[in-house]
PDB file with one MODEL, atoms N, CA, C and O in Angstrom:
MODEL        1
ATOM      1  N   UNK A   1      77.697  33.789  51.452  1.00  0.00           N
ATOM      2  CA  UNK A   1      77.098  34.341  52.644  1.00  0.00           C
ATOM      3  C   UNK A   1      76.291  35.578  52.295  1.00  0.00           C
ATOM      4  O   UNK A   1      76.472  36.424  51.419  1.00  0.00           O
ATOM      5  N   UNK A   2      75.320  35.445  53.252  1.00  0.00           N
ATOM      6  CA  UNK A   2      74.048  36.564  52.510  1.00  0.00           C
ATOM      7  C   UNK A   2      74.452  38.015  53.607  1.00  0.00           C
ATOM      8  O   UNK A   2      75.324  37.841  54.459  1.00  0.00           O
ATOM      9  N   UNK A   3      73.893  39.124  53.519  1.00  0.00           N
ATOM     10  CA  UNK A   3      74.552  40.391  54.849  1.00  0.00           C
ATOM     11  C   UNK A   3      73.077  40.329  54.957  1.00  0.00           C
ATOM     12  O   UNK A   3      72.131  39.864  54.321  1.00  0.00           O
ATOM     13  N   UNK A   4      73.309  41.049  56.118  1.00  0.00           N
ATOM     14  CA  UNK A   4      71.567  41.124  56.868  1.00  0.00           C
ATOM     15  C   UNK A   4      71.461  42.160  57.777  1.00  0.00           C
ATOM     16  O   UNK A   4      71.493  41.920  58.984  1.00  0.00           O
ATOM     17  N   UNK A   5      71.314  43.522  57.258  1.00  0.00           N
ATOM     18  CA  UNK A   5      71.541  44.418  58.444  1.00  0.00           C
ATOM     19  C   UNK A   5      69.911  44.739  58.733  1.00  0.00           C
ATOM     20  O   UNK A   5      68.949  44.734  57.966  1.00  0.00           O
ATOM     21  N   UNK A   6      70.059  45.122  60.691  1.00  0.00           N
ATOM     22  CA  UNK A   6      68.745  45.295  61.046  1.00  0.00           C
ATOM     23  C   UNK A   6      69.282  46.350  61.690  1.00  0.00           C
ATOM     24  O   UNK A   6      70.384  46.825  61.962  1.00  0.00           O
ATOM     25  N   UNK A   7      67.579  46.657  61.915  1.00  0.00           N
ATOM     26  CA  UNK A   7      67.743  48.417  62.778  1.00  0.00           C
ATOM     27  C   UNK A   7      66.761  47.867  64.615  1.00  0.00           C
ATOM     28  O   UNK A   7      65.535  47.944  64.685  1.00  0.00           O
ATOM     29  N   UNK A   8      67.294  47.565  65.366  1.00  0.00           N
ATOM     30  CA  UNK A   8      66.846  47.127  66.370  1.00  0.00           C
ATOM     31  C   UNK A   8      66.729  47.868  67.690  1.00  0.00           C
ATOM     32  O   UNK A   8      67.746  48.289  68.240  1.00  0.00           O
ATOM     33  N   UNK A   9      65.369  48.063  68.283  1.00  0.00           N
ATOM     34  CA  UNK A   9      65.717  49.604  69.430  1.00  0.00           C
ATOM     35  C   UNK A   9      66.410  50.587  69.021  1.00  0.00           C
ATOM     36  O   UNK A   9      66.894  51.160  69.998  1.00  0.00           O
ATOM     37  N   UNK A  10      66.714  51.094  68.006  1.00  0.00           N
ATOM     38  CA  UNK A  10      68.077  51.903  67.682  1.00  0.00           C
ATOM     39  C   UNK A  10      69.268  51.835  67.405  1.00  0.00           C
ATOM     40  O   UNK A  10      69.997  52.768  67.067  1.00  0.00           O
ATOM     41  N   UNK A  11      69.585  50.534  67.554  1.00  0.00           N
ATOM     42  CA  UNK A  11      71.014  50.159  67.206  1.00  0.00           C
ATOM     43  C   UNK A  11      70.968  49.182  65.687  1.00  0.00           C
ATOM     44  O   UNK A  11      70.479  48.087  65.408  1.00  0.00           O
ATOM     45  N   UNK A  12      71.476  49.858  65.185  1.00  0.00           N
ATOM     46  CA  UNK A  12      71.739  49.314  63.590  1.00  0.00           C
ATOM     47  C   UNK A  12      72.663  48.451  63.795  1.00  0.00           C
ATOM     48  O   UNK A  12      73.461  48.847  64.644  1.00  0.00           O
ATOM     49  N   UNK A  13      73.006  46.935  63.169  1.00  0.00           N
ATOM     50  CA  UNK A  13      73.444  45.789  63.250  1.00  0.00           C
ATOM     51  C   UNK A  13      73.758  45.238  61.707  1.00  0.00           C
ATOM     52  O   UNK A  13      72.931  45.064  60.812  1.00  0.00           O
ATOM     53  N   UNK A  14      74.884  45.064  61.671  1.00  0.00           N
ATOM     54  CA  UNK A  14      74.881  44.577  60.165  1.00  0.00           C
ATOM     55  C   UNK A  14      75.658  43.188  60.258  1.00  0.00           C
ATOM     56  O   UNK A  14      76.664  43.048  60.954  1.00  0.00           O
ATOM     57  N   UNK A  15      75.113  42.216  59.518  1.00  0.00           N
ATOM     58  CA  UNK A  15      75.478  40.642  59.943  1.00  0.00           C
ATOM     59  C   UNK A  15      75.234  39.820  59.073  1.00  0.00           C
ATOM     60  O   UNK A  15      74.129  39.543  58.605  1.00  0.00           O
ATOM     61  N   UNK A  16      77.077  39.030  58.591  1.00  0.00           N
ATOM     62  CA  UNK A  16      76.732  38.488  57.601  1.00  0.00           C
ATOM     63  C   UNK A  16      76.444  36.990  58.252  1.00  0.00           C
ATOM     64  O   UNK A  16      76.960  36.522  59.267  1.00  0.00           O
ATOM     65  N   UNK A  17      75.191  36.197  57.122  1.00  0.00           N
ATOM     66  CA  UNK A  17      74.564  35.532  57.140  1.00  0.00           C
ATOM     67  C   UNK A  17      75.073  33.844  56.599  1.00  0.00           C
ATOM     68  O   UNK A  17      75.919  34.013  55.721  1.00  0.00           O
ATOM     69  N   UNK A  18      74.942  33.002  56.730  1.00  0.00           N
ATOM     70  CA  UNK A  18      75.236  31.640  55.940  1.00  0.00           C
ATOM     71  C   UNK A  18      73.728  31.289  55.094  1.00  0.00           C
ATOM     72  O   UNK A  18      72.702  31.138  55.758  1.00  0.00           O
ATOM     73  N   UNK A  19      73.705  31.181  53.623  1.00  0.00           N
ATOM     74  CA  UNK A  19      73.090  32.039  53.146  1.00  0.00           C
ATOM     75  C   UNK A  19      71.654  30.797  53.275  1.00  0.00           C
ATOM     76  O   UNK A  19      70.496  31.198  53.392  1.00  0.00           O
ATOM     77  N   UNK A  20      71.907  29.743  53.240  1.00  0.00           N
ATOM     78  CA  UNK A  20      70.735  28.965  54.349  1.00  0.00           C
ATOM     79  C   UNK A  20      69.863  29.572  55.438  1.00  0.00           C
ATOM     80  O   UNK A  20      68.653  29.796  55.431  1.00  0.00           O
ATOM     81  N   UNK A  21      70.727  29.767  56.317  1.00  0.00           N
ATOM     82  CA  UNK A  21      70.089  30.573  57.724  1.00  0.00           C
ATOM     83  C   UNK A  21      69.692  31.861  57.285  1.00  0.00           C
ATOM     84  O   UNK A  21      69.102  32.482  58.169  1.00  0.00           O
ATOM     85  N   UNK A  22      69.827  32.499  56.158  1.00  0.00           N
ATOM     86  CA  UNK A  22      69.494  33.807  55.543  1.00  0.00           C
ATOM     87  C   UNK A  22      68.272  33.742  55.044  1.00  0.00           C
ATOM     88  O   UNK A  22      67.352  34.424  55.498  1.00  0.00           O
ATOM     89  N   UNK A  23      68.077  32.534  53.604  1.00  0.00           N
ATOM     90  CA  UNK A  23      66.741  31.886  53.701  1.00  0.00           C
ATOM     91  C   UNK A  23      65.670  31.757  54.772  1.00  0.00           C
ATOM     92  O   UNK A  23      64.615  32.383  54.874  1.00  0.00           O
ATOM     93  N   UNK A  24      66.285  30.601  55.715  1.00  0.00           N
ATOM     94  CA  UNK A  24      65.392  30.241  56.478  1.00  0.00           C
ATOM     95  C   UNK A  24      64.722  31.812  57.197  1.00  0.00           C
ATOM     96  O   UNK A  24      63.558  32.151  57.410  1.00  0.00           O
ATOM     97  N   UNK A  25      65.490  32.228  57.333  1.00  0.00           N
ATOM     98  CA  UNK A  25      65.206  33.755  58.378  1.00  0.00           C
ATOM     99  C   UNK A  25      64.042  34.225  57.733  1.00  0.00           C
ATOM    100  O   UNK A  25      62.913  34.360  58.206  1.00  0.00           O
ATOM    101  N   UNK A  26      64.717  34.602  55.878  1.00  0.00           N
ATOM    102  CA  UNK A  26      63.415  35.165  55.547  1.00  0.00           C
ATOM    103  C   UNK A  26      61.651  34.677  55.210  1.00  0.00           C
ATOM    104  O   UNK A  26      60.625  35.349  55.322  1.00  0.00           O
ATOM    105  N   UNK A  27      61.909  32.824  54.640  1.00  0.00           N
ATOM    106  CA  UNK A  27      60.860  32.520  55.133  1.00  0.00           C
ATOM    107  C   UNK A  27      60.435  32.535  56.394  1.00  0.00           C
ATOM    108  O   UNK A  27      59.207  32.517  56.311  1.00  0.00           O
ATOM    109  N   UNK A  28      60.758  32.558  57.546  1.00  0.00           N
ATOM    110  CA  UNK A  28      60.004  32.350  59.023  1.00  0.00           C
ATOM    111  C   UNK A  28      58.971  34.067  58.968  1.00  0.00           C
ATOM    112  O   UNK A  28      57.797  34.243  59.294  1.00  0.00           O
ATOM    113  N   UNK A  29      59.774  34.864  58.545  1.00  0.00           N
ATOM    114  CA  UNK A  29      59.333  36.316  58.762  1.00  0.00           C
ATOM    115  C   UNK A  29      57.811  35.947  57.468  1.00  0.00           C
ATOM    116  O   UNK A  29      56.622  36.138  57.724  1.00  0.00           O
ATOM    117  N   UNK A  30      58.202  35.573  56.566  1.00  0.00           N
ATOM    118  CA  UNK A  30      56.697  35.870  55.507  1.00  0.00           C
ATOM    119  C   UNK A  30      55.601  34.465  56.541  1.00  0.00           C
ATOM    120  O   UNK A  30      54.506  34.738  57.034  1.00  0.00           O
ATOM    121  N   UNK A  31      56.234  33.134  56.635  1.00  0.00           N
ATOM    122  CA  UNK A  31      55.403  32.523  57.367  1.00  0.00           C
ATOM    123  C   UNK A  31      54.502  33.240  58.768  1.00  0.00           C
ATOM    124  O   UNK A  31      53.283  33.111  58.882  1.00  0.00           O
ATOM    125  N   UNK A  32      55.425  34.044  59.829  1.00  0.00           N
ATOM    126  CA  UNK A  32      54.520  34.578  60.674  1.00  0.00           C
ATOM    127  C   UNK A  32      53.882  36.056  60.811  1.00  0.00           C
ATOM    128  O   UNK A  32      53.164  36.570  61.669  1.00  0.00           O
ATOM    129  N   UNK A  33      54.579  36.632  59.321  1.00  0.00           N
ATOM    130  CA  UNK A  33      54.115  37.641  59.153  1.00  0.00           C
ATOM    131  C   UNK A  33      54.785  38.749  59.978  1.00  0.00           C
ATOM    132  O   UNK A  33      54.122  39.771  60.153  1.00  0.00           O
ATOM    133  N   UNK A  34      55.956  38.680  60.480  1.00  0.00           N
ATOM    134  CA  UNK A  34      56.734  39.283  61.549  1.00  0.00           C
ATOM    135  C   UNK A  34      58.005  40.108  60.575  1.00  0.00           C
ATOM    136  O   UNK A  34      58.313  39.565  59.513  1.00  0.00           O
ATOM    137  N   UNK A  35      58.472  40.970  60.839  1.00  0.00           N
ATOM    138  CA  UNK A  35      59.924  41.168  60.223  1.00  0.00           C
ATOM    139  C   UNK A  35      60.931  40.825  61.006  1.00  0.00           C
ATOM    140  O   UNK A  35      61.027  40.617  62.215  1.00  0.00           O
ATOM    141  N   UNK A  36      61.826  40.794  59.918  1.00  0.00           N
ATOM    142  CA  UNK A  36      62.709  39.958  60.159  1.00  0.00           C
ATOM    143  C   UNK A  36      63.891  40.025  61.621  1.00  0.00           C
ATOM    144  O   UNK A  36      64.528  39.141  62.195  1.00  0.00           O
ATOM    145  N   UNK A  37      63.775  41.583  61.842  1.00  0.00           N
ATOM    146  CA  UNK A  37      65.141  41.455  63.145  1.00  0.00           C
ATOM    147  C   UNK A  37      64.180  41.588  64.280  1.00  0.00           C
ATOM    148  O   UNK A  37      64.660  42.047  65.317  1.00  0.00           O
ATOM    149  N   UNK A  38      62.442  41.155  64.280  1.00  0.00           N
ATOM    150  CA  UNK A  38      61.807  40.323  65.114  1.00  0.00           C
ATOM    151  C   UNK A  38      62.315  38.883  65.442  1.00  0.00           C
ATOM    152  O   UNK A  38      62.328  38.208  66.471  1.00  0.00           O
ATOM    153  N   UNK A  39      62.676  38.709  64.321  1.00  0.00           N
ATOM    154  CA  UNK A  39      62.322  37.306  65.006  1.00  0.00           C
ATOM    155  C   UNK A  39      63.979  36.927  65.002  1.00  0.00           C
ATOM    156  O   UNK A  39      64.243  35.805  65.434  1.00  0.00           O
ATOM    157  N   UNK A  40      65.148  37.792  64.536  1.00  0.00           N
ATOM    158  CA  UNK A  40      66.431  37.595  65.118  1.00  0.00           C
ATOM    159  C   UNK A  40      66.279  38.150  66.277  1.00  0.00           C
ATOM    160  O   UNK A  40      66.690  37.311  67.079  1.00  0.00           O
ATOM    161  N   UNK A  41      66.008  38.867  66.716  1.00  0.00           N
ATOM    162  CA  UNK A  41      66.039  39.357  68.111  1.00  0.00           C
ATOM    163  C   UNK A  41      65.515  38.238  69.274  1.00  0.00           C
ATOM    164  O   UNK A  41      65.941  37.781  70.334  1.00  0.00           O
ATOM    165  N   UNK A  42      64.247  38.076  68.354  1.00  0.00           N
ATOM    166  CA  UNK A  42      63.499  37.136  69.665  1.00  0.00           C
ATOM    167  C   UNK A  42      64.466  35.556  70.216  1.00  0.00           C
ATOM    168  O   UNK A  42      64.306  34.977  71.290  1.00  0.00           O
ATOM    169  N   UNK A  43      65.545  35.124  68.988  1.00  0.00           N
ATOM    170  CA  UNK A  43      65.789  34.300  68.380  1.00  0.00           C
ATOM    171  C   UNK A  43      67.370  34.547  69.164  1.00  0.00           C
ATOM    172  O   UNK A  43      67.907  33.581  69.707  1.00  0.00           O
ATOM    173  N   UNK A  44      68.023  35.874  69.163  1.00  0.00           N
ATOM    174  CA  UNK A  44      68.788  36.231  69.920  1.00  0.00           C
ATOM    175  C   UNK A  44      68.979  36.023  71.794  1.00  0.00           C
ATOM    176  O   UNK A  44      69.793  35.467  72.531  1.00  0.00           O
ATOM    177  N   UNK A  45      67.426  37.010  72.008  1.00  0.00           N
ATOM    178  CA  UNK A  45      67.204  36.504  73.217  1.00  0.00           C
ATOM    179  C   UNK A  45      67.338  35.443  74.185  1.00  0.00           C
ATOM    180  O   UNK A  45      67.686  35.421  75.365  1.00  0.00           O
ATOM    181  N   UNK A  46      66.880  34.374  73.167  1.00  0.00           N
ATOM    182  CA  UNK A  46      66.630  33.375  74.048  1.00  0.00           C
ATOM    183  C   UNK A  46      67.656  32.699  73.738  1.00  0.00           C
ATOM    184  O   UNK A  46      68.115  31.794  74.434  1.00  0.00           O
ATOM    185  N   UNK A  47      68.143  33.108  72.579  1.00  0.00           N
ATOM    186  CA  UNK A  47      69.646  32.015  72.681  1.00  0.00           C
ATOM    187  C   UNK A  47      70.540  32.687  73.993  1.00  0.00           C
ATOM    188  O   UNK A  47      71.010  31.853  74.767  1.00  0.00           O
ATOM    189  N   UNK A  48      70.806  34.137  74.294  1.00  0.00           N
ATOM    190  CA  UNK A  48      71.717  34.904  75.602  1.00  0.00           C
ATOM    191  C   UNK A  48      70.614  34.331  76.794  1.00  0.00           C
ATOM    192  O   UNK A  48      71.054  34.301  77.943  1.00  0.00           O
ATOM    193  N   UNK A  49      69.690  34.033  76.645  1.00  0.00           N
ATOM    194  CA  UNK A  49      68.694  33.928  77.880  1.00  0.00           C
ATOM    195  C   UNK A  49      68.536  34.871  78.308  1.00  0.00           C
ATOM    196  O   UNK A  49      68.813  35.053  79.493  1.00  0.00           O
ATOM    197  N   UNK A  50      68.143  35.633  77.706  1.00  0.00           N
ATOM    198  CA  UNK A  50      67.513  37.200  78.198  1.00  0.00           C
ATOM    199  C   UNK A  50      66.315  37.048  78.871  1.00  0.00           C
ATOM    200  O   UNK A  50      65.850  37.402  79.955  1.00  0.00           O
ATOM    201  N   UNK A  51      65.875  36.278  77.693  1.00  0.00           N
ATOM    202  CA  UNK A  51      64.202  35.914  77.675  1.00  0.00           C
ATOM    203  C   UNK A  51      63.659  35.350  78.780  1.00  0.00           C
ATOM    204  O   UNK A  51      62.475  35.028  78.878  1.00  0.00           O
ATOM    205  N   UNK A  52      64.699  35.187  79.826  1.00  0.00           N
ATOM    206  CA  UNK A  52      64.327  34.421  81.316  1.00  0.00           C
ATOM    207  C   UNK A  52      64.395  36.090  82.507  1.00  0.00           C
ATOM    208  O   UNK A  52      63.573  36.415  83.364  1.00  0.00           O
ATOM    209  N   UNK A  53      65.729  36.847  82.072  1.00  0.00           N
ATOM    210  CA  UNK A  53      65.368  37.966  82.839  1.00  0.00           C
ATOM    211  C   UNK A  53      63.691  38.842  82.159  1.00  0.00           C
ATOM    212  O   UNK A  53      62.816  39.519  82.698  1.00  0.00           O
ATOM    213  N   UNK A  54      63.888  38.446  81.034  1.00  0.00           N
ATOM    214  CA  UNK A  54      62.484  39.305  80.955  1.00  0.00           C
ATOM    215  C   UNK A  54      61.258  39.105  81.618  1.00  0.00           C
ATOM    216  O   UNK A  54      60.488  39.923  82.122  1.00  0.00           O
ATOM    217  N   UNK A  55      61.184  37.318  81.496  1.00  0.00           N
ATOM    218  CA  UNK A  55      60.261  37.310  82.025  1.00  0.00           C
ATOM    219  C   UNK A  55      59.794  37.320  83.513  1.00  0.00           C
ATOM    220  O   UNK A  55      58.613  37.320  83.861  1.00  0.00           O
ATOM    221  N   UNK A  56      61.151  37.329  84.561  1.00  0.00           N
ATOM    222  CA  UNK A  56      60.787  37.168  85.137  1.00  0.00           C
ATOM    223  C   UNK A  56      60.617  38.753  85.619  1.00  0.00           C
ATOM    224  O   UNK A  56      60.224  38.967  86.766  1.00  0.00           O
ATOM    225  N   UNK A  57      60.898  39.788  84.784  1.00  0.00           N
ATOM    226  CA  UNK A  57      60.822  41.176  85.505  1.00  0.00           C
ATOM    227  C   UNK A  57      59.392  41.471  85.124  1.00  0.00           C
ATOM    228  O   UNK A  57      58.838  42.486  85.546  1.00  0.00           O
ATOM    229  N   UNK A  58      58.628  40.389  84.139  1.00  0.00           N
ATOM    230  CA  UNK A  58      56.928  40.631  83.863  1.00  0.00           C
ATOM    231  C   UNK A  58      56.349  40.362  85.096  1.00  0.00           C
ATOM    232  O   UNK A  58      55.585  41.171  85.622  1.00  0.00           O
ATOM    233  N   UNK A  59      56.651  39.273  85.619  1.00  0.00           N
ATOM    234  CA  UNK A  59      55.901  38.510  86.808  1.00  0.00           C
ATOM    235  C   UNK A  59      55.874  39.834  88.074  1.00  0.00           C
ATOM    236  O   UNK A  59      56.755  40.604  88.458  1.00  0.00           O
ATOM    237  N   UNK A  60      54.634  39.679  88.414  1.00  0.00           N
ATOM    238  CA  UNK A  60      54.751  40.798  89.516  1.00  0.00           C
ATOM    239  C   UNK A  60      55.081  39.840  90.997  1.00  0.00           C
ATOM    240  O   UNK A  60      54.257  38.950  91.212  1.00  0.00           O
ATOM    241  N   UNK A  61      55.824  39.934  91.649  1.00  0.00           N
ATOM    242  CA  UNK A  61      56.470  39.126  92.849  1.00  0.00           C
ATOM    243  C   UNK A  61      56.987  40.357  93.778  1.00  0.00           C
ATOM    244  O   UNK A  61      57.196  41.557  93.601  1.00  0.00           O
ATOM    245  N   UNK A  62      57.076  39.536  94.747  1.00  0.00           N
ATOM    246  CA  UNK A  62      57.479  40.248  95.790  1.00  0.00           C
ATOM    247  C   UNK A  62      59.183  40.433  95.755  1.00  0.00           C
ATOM    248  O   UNK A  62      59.740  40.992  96.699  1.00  0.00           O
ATOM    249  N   UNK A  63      59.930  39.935  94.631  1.00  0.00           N
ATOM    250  CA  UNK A  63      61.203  39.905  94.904  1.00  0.00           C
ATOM    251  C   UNK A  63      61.760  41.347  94.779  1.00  0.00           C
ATOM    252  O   UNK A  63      61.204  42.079  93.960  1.00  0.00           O
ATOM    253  N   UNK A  64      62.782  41.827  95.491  1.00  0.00           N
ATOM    254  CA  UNK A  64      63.299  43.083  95.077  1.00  0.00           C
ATOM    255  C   UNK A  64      64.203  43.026  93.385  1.00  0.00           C
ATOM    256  O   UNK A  64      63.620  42.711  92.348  1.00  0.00           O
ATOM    257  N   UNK A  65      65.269  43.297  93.435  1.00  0.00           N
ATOM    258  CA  UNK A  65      65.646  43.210  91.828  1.00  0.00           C
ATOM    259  C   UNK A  65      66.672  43.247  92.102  1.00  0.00           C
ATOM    260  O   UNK A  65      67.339  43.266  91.068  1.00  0.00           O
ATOM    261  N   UNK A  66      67.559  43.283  93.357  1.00  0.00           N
ATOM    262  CA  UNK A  66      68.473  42.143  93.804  1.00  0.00           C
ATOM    263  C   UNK A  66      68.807  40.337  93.515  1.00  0.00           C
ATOM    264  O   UNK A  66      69.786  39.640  93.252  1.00  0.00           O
ATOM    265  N   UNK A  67      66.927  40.096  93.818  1.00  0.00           N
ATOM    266  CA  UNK A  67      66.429  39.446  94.562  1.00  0.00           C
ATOM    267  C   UNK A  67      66.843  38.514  93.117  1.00  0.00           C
ATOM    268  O   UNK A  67      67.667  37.647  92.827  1.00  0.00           O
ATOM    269  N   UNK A  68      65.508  39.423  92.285  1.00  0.00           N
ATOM    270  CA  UNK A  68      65.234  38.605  90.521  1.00  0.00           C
ATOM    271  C   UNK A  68      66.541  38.468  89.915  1.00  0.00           C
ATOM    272  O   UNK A  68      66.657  37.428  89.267  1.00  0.00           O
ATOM    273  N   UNK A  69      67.669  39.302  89.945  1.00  0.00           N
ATOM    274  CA  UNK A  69      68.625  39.108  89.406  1.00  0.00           C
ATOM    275  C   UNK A  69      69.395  38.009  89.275  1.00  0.00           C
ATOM    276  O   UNK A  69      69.875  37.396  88.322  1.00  0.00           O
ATOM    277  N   UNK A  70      69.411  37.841  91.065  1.00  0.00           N
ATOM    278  CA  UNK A  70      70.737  36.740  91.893  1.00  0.00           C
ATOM    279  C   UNK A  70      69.569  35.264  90.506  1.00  0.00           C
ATOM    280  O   UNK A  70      70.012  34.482  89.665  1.00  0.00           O
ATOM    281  N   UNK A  71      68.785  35.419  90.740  1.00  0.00           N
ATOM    282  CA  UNK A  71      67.509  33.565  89.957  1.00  0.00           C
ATOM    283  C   UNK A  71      68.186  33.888  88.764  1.00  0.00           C
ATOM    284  O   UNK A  71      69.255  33.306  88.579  1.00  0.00           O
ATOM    285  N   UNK A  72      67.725  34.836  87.760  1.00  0.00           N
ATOM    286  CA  UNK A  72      68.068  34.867  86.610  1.00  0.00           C
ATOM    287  C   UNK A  72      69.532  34.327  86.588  1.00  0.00           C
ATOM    288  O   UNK A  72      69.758  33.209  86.126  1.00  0.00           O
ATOM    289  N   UNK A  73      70.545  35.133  87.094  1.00  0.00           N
ATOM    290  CA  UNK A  73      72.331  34.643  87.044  1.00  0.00           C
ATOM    291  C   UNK A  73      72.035  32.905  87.425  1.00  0.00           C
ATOM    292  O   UNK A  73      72.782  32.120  86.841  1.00  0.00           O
ATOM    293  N   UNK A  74      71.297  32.487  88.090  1.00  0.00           N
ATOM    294  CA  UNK A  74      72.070  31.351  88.673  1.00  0.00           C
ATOM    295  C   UNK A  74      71.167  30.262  87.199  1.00  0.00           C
ATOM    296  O   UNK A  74      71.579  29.221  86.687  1.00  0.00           O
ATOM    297  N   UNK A  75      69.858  31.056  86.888  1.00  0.00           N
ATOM    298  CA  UNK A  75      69.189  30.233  85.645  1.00  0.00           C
ATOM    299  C   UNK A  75      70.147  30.003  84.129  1.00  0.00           C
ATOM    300  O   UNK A  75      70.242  29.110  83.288  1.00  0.00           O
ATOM    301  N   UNK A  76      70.895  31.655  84.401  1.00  0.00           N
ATOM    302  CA  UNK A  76      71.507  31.598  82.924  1.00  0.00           C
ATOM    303  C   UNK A  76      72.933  30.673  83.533  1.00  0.00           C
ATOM    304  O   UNK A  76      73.219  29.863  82.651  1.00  0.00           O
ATOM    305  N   UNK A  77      73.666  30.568  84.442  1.00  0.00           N
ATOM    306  CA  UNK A  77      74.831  29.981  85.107  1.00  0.00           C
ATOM    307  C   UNK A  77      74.485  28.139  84.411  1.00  0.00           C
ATOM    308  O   UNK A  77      75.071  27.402  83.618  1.00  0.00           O
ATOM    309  N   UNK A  78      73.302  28.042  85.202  1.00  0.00           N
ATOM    310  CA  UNK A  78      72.691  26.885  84.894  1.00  0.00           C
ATOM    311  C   UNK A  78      73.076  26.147  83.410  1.00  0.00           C
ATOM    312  O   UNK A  78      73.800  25.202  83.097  1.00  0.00           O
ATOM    313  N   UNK A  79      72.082  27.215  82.566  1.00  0.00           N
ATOM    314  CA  UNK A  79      71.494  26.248  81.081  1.00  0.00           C
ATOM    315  C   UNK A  79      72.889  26.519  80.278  1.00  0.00           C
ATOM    316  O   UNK A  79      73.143  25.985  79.199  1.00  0.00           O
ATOM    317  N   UNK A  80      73.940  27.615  81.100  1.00  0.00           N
ATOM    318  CA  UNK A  80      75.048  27.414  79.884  1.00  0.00           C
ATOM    319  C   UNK A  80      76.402  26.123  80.292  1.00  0.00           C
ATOM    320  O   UNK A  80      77.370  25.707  79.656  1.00  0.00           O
ATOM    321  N   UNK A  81      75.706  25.746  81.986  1.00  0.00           N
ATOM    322  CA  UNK A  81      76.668  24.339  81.897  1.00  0.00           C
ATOM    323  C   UNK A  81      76.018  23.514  81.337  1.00  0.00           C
ATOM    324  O   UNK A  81      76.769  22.609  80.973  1.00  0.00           O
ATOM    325  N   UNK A  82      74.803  23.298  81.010  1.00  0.00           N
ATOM    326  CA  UNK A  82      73.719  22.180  80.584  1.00  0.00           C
ATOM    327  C   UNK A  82      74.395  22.304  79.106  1.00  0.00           C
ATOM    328  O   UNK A  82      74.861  21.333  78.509  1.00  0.00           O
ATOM    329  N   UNK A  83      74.385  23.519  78.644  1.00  0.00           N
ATOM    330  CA  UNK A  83      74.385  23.624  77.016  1.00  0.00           C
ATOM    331  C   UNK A  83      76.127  22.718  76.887  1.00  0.00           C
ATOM    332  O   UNK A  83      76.461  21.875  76.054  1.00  0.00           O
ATOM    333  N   UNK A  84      76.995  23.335  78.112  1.00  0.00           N
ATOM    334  CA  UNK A  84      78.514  23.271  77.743  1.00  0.00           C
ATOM    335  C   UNK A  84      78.819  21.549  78.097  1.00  0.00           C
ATOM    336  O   UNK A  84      79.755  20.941  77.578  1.00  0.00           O
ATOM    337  N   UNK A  85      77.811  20.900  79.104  1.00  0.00           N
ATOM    338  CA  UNK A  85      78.365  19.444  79.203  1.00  0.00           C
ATOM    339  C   UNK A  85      77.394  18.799  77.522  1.00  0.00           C
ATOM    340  O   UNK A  85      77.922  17.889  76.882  1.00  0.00           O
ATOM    341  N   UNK A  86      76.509  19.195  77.203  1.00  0.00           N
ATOM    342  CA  UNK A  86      76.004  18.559  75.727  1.00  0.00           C
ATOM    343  C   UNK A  86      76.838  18.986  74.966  1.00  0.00           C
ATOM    344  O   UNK A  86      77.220  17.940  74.441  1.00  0.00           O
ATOM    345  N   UNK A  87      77.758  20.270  74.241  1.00  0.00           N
ATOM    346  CA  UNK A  87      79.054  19.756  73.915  1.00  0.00           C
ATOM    347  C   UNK A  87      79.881  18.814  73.852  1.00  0.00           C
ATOM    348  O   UNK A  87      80.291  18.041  72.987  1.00  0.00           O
ATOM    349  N   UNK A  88      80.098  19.058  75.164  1.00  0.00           N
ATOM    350  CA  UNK A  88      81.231  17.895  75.413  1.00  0.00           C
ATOM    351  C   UNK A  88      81.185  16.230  75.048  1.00  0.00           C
ATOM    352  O   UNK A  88      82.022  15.422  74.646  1.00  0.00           O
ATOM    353  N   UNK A  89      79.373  16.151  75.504  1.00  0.00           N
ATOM    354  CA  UNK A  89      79.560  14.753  75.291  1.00  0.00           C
ATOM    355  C   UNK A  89      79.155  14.618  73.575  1.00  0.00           C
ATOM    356  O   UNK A  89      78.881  13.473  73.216  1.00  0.00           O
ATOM    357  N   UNK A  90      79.119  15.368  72.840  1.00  0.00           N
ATOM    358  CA  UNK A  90      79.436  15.284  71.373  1.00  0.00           C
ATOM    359  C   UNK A  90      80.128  15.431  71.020  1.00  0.00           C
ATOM    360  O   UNK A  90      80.317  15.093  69.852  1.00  0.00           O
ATOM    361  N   UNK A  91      80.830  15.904  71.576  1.00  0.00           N
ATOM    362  CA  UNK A  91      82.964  15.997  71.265  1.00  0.00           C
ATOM    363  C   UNK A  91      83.090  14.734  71.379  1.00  0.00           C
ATOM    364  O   UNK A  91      83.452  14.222  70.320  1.00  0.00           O
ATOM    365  N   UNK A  92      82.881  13.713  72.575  1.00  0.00           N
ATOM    366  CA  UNK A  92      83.726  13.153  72.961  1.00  0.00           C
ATOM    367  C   UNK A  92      82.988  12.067  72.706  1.00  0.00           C
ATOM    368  O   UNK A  92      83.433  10.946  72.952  1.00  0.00           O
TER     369      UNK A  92
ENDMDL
END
């Protein structure tokens, strides 16, 4: 296993790696020319589904942030039963 510490917004992260996914990490970063706890982060995001509150706090709407929140919870509620019944039916 490879370690992989990043310095992200300010919070330093140190994380060991399977040394494949350590590879792959570091080619993706020379392929897009990005560093590397770019594209764990981005890679992070969207695996927590952040990347759905983000975007929807880009969109300019009339919703309050009550409003955007309650969508986001029920989006991320959503894709983690979607993710948790595709489990299952590979378990089973």
């Amino acid at each position: 296993m490879g370690c992989c510490r990043m310095t992200c917004m300010g919070a330093k992260v140190t994380m060991e790696l399977d040394e494949k996914v350590r590879r792959a990490l570091k080619q993706a970063a020379l392929n897009l020319g990005r560093p590397e706890r770019e594209i764990t982060e981005r890679a992070l995001r969207q695996y927590l589904h952040l990347d759905i509150v983000d975007r929807l706090g880009e969109k300019q709407t009339q919703l309050s942030e009550e409003e955007a929140s309650r969508i986001a919870n029920e989006e991320l509620h959503s894709a983690r039963r979607h993710r948790k019944q595709g489990t299952r039916t590979r378990q089973g």
